[in-house]
C-alpha positions as CSV (number, residue, x, y, z in Angstrom):
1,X,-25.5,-20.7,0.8
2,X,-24.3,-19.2,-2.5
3,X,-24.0,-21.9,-5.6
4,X,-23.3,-19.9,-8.3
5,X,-20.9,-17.9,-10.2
6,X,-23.6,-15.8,-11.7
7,X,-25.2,-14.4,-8.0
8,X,-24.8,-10.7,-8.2
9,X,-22.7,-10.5,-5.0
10,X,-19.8,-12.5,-6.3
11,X,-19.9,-10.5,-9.6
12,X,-19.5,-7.4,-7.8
13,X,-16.4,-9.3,-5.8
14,X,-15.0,-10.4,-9.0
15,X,-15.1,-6.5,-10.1
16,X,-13.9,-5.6,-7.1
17,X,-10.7,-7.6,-7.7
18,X,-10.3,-6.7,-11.4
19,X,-11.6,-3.0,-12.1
20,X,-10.0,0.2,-10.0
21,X,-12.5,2.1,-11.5
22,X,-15.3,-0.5,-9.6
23,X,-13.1,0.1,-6.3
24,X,-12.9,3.7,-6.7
25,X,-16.8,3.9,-7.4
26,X,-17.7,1.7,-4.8
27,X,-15.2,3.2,-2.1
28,X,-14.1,-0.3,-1.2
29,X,-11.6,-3.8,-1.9
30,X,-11.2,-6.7,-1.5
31,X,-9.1,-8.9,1.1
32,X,-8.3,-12.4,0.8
33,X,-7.5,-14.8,3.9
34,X,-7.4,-15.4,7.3
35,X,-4.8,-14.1,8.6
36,X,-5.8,-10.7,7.2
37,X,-9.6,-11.0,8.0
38,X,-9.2,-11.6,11.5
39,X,-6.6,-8.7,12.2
40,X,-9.3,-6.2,10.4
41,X,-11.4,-7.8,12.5
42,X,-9.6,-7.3,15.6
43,X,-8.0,-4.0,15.1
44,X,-10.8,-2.4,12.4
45,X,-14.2,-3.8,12.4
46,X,-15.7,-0.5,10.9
47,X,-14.1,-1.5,7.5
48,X,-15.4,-4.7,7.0
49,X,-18.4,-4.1,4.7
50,X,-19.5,-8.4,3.9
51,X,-17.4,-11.5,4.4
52,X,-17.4,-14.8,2.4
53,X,-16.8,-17.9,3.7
54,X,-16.1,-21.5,1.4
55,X,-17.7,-24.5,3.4
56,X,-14.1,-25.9,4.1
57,X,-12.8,-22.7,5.4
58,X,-15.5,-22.9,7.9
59,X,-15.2,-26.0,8.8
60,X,-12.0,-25.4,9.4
61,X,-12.1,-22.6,12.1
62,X,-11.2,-23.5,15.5
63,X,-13.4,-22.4,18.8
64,X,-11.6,-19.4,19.2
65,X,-12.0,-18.0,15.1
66,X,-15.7,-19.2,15.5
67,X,-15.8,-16.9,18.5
68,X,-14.1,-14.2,16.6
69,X,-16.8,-14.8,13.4
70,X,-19.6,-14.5,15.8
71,X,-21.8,-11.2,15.1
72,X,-19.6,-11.0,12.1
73,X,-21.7,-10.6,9.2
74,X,-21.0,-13.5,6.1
75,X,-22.3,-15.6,3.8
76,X,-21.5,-19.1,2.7
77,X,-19.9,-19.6,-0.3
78,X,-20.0,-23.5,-2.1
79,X,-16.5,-24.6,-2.4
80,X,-16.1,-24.9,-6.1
81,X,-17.6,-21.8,-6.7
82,X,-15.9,-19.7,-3.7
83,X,-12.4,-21.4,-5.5
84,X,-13.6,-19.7,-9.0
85,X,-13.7,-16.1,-7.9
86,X,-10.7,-15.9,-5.7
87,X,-7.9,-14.2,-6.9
88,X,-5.2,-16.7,-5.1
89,X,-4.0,-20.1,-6.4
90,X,-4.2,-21.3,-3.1
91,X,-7.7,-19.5,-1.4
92,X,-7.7,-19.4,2.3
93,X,-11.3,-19.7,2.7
94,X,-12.3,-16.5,3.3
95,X,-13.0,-13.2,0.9
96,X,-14.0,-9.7,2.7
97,X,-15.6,-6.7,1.5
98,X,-13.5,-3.8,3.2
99,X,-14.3,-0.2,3.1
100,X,-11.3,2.1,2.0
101,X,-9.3,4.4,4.4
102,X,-9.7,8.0,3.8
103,X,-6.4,9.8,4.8
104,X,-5.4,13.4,3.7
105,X,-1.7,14.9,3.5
106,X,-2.9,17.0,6.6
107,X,-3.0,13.6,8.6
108,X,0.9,13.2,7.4
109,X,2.6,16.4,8.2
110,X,0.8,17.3,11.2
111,X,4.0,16.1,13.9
112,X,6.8,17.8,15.1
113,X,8.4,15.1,12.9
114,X,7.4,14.4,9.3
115,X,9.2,11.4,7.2
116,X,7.5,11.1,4.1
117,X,7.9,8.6,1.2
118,X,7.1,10.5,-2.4
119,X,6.4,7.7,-5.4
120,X,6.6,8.9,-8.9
121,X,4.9,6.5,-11.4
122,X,5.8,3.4,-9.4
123,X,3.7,0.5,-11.7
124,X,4.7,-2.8,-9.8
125,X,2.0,-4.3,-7.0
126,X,4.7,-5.9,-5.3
127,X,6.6,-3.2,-5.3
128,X,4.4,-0.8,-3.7
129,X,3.2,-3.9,-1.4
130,X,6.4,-4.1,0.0
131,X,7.1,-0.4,0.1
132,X,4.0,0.1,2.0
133,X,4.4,-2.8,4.8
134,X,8.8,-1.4,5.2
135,X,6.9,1.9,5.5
136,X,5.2,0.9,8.8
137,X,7.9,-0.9,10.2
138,X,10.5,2.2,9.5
139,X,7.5,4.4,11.4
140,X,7.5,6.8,8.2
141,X,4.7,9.8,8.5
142,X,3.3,8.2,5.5
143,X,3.4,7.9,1.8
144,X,2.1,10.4,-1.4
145,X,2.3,8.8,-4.8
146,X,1.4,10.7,-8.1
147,X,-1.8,9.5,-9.5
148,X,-0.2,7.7,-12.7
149,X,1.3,5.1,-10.0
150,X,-0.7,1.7,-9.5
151,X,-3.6,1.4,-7.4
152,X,-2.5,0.5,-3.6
153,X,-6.1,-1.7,-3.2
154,X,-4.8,-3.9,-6.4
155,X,-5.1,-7.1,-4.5
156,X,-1.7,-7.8,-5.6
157,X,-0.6,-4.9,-3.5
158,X,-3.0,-5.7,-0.6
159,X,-1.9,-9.1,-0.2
160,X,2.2,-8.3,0.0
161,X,1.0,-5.5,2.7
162,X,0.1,-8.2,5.0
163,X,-2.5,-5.9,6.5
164,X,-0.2,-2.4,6.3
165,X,-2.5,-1.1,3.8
166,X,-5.0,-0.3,7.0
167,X,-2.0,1.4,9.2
168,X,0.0,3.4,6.5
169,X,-1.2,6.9,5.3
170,X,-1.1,7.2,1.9
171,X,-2.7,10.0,-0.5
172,X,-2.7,10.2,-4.5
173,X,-1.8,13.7,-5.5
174,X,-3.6,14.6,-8.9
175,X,-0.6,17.4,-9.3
176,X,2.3,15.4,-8.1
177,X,4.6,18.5,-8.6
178,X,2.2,21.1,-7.6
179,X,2.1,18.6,-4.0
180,X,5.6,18.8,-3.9
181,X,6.1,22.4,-3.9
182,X,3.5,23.0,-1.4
183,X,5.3,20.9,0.7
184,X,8.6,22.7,0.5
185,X,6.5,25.5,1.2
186,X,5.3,24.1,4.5
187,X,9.2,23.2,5.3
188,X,9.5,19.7,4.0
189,X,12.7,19.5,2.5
190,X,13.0,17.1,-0.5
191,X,15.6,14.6,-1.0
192,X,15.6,12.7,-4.8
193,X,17.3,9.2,-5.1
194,X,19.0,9.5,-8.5
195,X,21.8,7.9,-10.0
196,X,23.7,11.6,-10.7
197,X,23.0,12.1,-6.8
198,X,25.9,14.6,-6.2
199,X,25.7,13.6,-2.2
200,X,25.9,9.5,-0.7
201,X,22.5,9.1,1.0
202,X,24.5,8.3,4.7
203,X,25.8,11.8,4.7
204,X,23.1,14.2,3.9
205,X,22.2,16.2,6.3
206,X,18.5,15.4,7.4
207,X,16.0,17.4,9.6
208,X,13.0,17.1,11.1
209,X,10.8,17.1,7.9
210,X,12.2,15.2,5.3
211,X,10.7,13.8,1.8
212,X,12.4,10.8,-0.1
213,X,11.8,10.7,-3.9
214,X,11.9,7.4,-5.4
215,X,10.6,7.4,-9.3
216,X,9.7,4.5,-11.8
217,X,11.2,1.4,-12.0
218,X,12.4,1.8,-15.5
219,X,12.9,5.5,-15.8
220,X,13.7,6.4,-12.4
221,X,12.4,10.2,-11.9
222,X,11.2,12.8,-14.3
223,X,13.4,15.7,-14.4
224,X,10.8,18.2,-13.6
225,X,10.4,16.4,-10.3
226,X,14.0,15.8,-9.8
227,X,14.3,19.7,-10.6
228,X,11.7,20.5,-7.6
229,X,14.2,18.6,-5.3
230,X,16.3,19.7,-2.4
231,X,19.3,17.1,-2.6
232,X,20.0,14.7,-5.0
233,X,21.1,11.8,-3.1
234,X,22.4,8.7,-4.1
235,X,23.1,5.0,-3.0
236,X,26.7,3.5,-3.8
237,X,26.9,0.4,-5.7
238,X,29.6,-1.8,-7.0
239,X,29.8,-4.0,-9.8
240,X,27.9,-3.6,-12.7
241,X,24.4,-2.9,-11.8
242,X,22.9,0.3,-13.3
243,X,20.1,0.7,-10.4
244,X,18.3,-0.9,-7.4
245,X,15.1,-2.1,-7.3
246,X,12.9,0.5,-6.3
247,X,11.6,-1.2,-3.3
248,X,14.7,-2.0,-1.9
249,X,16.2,1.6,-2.8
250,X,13.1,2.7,-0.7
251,X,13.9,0.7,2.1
252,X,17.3,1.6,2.1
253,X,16.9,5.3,2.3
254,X,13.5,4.8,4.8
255,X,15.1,2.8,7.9
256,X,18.6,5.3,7.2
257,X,16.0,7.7,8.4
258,X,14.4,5.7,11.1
259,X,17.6,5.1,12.6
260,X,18.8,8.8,13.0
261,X,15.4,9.4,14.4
């Protein structure tokens, strides 16, 4: 059993949670809770690099999660000190080391049918959380994000995925404009949610390949991305708000899609 803060596995969690430059190095994140654990257990046991386990939150297993656990390698983690590293106000017993998906634009335009979502400098956790679990539920292709946006394996952003972050393709594109033009190249046709949006979003005419734009949360997006667009589209509003949250605007414009699909 593990007893204190200073044993070199939970420092390497605690990085894990706090540093994207440890992730990135280490290829791998960290989950938090049961709920999670056991559907990556279920559905991808290859990611699962080392669990952790507080004393209560294995007592507290039933037969069946025991059954589940068994084979499953973990360690024991004293209650006081499992309760210092986790990330949560309210820890769920369990912490797991999880190896990153790899997933290349390739994987997203491949089909007949390609809905893509296209994030400019989006900085909120919960809003890319969100994004990424509406994503999966809206069956997009998958999502590309410019590399200034925040880190989808912030555990902020893992935890409001509720386990989406191991089903949605996503890629970080280093030249987020020089992505975007190779993608109207290979017939993608860009559509940019933007306040001046000359056409409503419910009467655009969408094909088979279709990228949404969604920028910033303060700025909205750049003009030299809005400039490599297709359509400008926009979402109607009345009264006197000035913009949408981006993760609603997303969500908006993604299930519009899924339901002429």
């Amino acid at each position: 059993m593990i007893t204190s803060k200073s044993n070199p596995q939970l420092k390497m969690i605690t990085a894990l949670l706090r540093k994207r430059s440890t992730r990135e190095e280490e290829r791998a994140f960290i989950c938090e809770g049961r709920k999670m654990f056991f559907e990556i257990l279920a559905q991808h046991p290859e990611h699962l690099v080392k669990t952790y386990w507080s004393e209560s939150g294995l007592a507290g297993l039933d037969d069946g999660e025991r059954e589940l656990l068994a084979g499953c390698e973990y360690e024991t983690v004293a209650d006081e000190v499992f309760d210092a590293i986790a990330e949560t106000v309210t820890p769920q017993g369990v912490i797991a080391v999880v190896r990153m998906p790899e997933y290349s634009v390739e994987d997203m335009i491949a089909g007949d049918t390609t809905r893509l979502l296209l994030l400019e400098s989006l900085r909120d956790p919960g809003n890319l959380g969100t994004i990424l679990r509406t994503a999966e539920a809206a069956g997009m292709s998958g999502i590309i994000l410019s590399a200034d946006s925040v880190d989808v394996f912030n555990p902020k952003v893992v935890r409001s995925t509720m386990g989406a972050i191991l089903r949605v393709p996503f890629y970080y594109a280093e030249d987020f404009p020089k992505l975007l033009t190779e993608l109207r190249e290979r017939g993608v046709k860009l559509y940019a949610a933007h306040l001046q949006g000359s056409v409503p979003y419910t009467e655009a005419a969408y094909g088979d390949r279709v990228g949404i734009l969604i920028g910033n949360e303060a700025n909205g997006l750049s003009d030299g991305v809005t400039e490599l667009s297709d359509v400008r589209i926009r979402i109607p509003m009345d009264g006197q708000a000035e913009s949408l949250n981006a993760a609603v605007a997303a969500a908006i414009l993604m299930y519009h899609l899924r339901m002429r699909a």
